[in-house]
Each structure stands twice: as C-alpha cells, then as structure tokens.
C-alpha positions as CSV (number, residue, x, y, z in Angstrom):
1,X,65.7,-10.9,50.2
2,X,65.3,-10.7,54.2
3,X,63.5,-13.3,55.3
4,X,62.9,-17.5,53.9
5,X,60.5,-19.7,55.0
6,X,61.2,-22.9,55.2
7,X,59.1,-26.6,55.4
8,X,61.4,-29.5,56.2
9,X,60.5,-32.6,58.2
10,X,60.0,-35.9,58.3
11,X,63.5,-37.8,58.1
12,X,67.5,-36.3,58.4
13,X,67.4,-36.2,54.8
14,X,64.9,-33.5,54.3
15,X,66.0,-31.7,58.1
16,X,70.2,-31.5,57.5
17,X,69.3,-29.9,54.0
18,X,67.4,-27.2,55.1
19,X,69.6,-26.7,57.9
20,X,72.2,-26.0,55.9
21,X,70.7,-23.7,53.7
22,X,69.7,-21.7,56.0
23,X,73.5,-21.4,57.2
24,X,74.3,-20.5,53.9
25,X,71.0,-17.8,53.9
26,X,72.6,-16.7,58.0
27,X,76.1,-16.3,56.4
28,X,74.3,-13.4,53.4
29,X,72.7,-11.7,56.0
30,X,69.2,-13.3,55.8
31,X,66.9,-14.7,58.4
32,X,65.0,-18.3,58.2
33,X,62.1,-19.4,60.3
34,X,61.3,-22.8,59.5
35,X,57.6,-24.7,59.9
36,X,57.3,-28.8,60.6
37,X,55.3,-31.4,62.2
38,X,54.9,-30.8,65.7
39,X,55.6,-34.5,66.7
40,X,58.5,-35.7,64.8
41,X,62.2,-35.5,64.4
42,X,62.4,-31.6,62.9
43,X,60.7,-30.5,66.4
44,X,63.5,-31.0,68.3
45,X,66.1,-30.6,65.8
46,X,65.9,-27.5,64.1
47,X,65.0,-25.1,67.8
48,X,68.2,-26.8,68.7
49,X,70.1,-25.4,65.8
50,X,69.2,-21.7,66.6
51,X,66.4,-21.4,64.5
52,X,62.8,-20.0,64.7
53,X,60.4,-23.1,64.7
54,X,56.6,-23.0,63.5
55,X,54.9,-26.5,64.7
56,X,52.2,-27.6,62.8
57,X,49.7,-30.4,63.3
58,X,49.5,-32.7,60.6
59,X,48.5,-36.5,61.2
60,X,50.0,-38.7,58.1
61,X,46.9,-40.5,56.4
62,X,46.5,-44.1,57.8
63,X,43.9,-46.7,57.4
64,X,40.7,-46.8,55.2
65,X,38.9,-43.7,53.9
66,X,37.7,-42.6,56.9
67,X,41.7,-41.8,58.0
68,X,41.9,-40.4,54.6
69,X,39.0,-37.9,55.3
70,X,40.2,-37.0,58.2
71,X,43.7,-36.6,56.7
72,X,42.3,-34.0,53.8
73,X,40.1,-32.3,56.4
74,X,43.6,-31.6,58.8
75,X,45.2,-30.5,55.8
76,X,42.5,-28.0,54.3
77,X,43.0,-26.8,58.4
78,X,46.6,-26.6,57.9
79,X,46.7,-24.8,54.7
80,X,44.5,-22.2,55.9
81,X,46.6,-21.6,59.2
82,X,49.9,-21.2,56.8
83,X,48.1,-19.0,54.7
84,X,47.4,-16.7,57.8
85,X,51.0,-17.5,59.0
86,X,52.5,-16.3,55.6
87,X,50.1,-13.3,55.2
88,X,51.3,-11.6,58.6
89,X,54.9,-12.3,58.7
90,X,55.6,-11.9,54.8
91,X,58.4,-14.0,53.7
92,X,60.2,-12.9,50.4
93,X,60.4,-16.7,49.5
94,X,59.2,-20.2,51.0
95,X,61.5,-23.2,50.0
96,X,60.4,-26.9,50.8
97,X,62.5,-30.0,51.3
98,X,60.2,-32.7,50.6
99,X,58.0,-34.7,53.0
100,X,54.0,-34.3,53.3
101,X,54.5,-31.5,56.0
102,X,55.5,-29.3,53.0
103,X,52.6,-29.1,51.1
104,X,50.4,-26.6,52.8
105,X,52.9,-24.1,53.5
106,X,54.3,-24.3,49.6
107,X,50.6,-24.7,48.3
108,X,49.5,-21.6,50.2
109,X,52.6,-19.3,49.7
110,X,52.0,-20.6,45.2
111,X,48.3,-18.9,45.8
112,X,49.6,-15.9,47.5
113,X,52.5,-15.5,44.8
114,X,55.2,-15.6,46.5
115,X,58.2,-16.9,45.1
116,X,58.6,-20.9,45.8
117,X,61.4,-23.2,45.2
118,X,61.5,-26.8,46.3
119,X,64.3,-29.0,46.6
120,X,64.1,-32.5,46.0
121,X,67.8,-34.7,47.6
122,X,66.7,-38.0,46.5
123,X,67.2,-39.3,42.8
124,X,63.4,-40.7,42.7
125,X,61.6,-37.6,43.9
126,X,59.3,-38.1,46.5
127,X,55.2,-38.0,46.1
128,X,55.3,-34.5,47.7
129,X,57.6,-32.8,46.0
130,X,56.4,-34.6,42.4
131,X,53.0,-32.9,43.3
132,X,54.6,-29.3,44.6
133,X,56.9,-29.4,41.4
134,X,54.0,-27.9,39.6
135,X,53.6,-25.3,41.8
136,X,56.9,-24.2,42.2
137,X,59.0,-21.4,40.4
138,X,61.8,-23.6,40.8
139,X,63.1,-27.2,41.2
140,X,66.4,-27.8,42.9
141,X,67.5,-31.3,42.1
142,X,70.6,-33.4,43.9
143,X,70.7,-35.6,40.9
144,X,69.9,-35.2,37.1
145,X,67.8,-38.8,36.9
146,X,65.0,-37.2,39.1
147,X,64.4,-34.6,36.7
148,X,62.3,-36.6,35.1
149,X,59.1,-36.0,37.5
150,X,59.5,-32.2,36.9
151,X,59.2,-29.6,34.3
152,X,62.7,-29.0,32.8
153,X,62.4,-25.3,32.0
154,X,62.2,-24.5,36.1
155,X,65.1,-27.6,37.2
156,X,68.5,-26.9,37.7
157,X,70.9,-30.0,39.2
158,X,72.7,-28.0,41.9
159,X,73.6,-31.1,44.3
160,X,72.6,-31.3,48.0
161,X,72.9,-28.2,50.6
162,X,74.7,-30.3,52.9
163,X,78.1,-30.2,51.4
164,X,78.6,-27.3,52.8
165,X,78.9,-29.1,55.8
166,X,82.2,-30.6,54.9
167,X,83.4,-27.5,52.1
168,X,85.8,-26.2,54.5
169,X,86.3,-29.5,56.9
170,X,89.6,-30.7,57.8
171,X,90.5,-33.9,59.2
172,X,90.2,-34.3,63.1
173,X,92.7,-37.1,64.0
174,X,91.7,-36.6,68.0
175,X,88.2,-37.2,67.2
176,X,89.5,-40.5,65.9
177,X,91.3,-41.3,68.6
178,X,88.9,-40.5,71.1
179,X,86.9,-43.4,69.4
180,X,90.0,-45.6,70.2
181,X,91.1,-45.8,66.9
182,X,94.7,-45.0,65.4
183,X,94.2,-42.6,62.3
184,X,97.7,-43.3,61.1
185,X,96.7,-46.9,60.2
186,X,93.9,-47.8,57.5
187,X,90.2,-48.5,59.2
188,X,86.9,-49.3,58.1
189,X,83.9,-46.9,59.2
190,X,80.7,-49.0,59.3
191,X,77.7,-47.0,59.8
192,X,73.8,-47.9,59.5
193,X,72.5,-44.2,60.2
194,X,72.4,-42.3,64.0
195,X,69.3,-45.5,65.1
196,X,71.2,-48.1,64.3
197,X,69.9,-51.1,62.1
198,X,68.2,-53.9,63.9
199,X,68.4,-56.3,60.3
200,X,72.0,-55.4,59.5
201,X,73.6,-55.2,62.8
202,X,74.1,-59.3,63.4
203,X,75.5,-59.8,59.9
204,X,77.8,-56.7,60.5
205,X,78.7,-58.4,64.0
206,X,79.5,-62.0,62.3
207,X,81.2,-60.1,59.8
208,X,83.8,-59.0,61.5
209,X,85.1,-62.1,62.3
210,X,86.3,-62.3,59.1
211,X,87.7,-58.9,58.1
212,X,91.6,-58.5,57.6
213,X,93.9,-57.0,60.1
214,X,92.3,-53.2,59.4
215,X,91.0,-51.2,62.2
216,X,87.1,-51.5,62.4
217,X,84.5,-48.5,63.9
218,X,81.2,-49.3,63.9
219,X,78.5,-46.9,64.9
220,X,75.7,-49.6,66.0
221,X,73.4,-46.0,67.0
222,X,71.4,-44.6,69.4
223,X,68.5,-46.9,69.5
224,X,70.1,-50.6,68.6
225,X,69.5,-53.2,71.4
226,X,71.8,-55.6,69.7
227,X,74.5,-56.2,71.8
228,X,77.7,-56.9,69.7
229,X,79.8,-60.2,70.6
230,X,82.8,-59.9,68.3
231,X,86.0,-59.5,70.5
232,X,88.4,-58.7,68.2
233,X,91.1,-55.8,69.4
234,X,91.0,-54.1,66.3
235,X,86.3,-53.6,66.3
236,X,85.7,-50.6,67.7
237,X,81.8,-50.3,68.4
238,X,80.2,-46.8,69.5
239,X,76.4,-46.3,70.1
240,X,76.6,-42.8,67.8
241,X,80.0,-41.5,65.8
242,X,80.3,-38.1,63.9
243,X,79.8,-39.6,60.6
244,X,80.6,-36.7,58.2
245,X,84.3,-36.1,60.2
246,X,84.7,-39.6,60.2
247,X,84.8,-39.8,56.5
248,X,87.2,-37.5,55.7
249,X,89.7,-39.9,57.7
250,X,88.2,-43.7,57.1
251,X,89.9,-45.9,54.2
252,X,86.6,-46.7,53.4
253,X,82.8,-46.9,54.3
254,X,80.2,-49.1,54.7
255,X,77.1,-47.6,55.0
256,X,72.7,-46.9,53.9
257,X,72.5,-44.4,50.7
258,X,70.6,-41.9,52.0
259,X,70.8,-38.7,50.4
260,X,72.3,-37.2,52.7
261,X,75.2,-39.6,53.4
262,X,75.6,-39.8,49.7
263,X,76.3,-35.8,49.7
264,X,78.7,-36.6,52.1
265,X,80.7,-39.2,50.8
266,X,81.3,-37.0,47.5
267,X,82.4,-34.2,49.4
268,X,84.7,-36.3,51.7
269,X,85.9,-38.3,48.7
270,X,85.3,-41.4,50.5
271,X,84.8,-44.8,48.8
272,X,82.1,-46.5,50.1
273,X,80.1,-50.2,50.3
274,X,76.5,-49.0,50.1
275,X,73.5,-50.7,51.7
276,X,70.3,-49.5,51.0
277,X,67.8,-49.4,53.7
278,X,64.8,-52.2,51.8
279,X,62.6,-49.7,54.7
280,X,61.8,-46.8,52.6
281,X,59.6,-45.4,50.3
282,X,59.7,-46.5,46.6
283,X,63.4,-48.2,47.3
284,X,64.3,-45.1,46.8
285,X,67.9,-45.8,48.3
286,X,68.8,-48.6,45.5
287,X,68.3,-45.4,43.0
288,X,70.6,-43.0,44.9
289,X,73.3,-45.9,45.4
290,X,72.8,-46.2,41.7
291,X,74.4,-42.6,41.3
292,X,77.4,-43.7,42.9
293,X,78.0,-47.3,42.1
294,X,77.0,-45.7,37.8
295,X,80.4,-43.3,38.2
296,X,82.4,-45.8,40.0
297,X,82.5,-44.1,43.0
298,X,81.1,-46.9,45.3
299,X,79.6,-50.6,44.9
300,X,76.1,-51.9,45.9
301,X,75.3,-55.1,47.9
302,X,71.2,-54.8,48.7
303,X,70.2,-56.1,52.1
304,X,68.6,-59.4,50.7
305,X,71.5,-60.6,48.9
306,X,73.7,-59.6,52.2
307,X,75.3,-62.5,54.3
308,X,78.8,-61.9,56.6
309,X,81.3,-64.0,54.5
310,X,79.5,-61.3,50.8
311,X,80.0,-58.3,53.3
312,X,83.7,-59.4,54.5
313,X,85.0,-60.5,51.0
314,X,83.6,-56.9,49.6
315,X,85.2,-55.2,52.3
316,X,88.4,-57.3,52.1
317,X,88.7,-57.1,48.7
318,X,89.0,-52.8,49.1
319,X,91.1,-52.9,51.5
320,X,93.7,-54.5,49.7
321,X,92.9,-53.0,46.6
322,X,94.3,-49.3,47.5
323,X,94.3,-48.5,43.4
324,X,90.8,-49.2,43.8
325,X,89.7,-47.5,46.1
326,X,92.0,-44.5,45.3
327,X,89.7,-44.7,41.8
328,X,86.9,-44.9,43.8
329,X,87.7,-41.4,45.6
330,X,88.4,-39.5,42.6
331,X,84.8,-40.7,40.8
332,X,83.4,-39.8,44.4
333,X,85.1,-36.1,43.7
334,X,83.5,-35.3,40.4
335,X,80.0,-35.7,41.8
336,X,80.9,-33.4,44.9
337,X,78.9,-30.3,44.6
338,X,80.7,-27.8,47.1
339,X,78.3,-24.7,46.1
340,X,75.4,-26.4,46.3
341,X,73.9,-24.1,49.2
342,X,75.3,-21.1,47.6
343,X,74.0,-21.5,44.2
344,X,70.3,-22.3,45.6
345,X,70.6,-19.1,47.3
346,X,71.7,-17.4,44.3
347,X,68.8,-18.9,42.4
348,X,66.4,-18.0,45.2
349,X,67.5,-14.3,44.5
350,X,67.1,-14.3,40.8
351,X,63.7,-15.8,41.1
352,X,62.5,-13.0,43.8
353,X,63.7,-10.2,41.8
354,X,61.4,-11.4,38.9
C-alpha cells in the first residue's frame, strides 16, 4: 500500500481523525492526499499539516426542493470529478471520516473497486457514514453502541485515531505555567471547544464565584465576545489553550463530548464534567457522554439543566473527592484505545491484499 485517499471535513471531529491517521500511514512509509470542501474548516487545516489537499465544491442542501435539486445536481458533478480524480492518481484505498463531503469520493472509489473503509468517531453514526456503511469494505467504529447502523461482519471497534496524539505525550509543566497556572497545586481545566461557547460562557463566569480554593483555566476560545468579570486570583482565562496537554496535568475537566475530546480524555486518563453541546446533529453528544458517564469515567450535566450554583457543586464536589476522581481516571483508562491508528492501518492492509 503506497498511497490513501482520504475525505474528511466538516467539524475537528472528522479533521484531527484523519489527521492522525495519516501520521500513523507517514510513520509506515505511505503517502495521503486528502479531498474536502473548499470553503470550510478542513481547507485551511489539513495544507497546514503538510499534506496534499483536493478542494471540492459541495454546497450543503438548504431550503425547499429547489436547494435540494440543486444539491443532487452538485453532487452527481462532484462524484463524477472524484471519479476522474481517482482514475488518474490510483489510490490503493480511499478511507472517509464522516461528513457529506465524503460521499462522492467513497461512492465513486466503491464503483471503481477500490478498497473503502470508513470510520465513524461518534457513538450515533452520522447520516453519511450510515449511508456509506453499505458501500464500504470496512467499518471502523470509536464505540461498540454505533454498531448498530452497520453491517456486523465488516465493523471492528478500534477506538478513535486521535489517541495517538497523546500515546507517547508527557506532561509539559512550563506549558502550564506559561498559562499562569502552578502545576504543583490541583486546578480545574474548563474548556468549551477552540470557539468558545456563547450559552455556556456566563454560567461558567458566575460559576466561578463559587468554586473552592483550586486553581481555575478556562479557555473562553477564539471567537467568544463574552468578556469574563470574575476577579478571583486563582481563574485563569485564555482565548485558546492546548487542550490535549492540558489534560494530562488538570485534576479534572469540564468540558463538550465531542468525539474527539472524549478520545482524549481516555488517553490522558482525565476525569471529566461533560457538557454536551444541545447544537449538533441528532444530540449526538449526550450519546458519546453516555460512553463515559456508563463506565464511570465522567458525569453528565446537559446544558438545560445547567445553572452556576449545579456547575460549582459538581465541580466542588470532585475536587474534594480525590478517591473519586482517582476512580474516575482508571474507568477513563480501560476505554483508552492507544492503537487505534495503527490497527486501522493494519486493517486497511489486510483489506487491500484481498
């Protein structure tokens, strides 16, 4: 196997995936080009990682039927152009991560038979992968409840690529520092993804008025015009923090339950209060927290129920429970998946030499 193509776009939690994947393909010796929208978050992304970038035009269906025949008519366009694409650079494999931007490159490399895995991070698939899973040699799952949505004689649970972002991290206590906080006394890493959360960011801020005497960082992201009043020595706010390195140092996090995050938390053994973003598709955050808060390694508040003194009391409550949270880490551990990348690879193989 020599060269991967690769369909990822959309959101982080299809993008830092694939990304690291393709490390994992770099590290054997293989190359990756990937293929995405040419106006959203993967065109900027993945030419910044190092790797070979396909754009592809592909408005998302909006409005009445009209939009929607426009929609079908850019992706019959689409398909065609991958189909071309695929013909002349001949890929030994095409893998997709989910989002609609997948479908024409996986649909067109199923009718020229070659070999097609998708992955699917979430644990309730997504609508494109559902409808790709019947196309696809194999089905790479994160968790074992989405398995449900696919055919169980090409699904393997494998876990997400990303943890081999933190496989081999260590902890990085001038990182810490440089965010003003002490790592050699117990803080709270609050973080509502690398935006920022408009909704939660005034109940975090009221919040912290009545956390203990812990050390607070709180990433309130790149694109959050709240302006943060608490004055309290020990909050520590930051428009963006490292969030993966963090958690390998924090007591404990308070975060969304994306997929990726989740991955994350395992690996870093990090207990965690999750907060599912209500602003996705199918809730689909509420059934990845589920994974966690089922094997004890986290607990749920959902964004409705959420008010500073609930948020503060959960908080509290962990932080002077360290027997809890100690629990907490070692459920956390037994969902890590350290090999995920690797053994997708490996599976990749197998299915090409078939």
């Amino acid at each position: 196997m020599k060269l991967v193509m690769i369909a990822a776009g959309g959101t982080g939690g299809h993008i830092y995936p694939a990304l690291s994947f393709a490390e994992q393909l770099k590290q054997e010796g293989i190359t990756s080009v990937f293929v995405g929208s040419d106006d959203r978050l993967e065109a900027g992304m993945i030419p910044k990682a190092g790797y070979e970038f396909i754009p592809l035009h592909l408005p998302t269906p909006q409005g009445g039927i009209t939009s929607k025949m426009v929609y079908g008519w850019n992706m019959a366009k689409t398909y065609f152009r991958c189909r071309t694409l695929l013909q002349n650079r001949k890929p030994d494999a095409c893998v997709g991560f989910g989002n609609y931007i997948s479908v024409p490159l996986i649909l067109a490399a199923h009718h020229l038979k070659i070999p097609v895995m998708i992955s699917e991070q979430n644990s309730f698939a997504g609508k494109a992968n559902v409808f790709l899973g019947r196309y696809a040699d194999a089905v790479e799952l994160a968790y074992e409840s989405s398995a449900r949505d696919f055919d169980s004689s090409r699904t393997k649970v494998l876990g997400n690529p990303r943890s081999l972002e933190l496989r081999d991290a260590q902890k990085d206590e001038n990182l810490i520092r440089s965010y003003g906080v002490d790592p050699d006394r117990p803080f709270v890493a609050v973080m509502m993804g690398s935006l920022g959360s408009a909704s939660m960011s005034e109940v975090i801020d009221q919040a912290c008025d009545l956390f203990g005497d812990f050390q607070v960082l709180i990433s309130v992201g790149m694109k959050n015009d709240y302006a943060f009043h608490c004055q309290k020595e020990n909050v520590h706010t930051l428009p963006y923090i490292d969030g993966s390195k963090v958690l390998l140092s924090c007591d404990l996090a308070v975060c969304r339950a994306g997929a990726t995050t989740l991955a994350e938390l395992a690996m870093a053994e990090c207990p965690a209060v999750l907060i599912p973003s209500p602003f996705v598709p199918n809730n689909h955050q509420v059934y990845n927290a589920m994974e966690l808060v089922e094997k004890g390694a986290a607990v749920m508040i959902e964004e409705r129920d959420l008010t500073p003194q609930k948020l503060a009391d959960t908080v509290n409550g962990l932080m002077n429970d360290e027997q809890a949270r100690n629990a907490m880490r070692r459920c956390a551990a037994e969902l890590a998946k350290p090999d995920a990348a690797k053994d997708m690879t490996e599976w990749l193989k197998e299915i090409c030499r078939k």
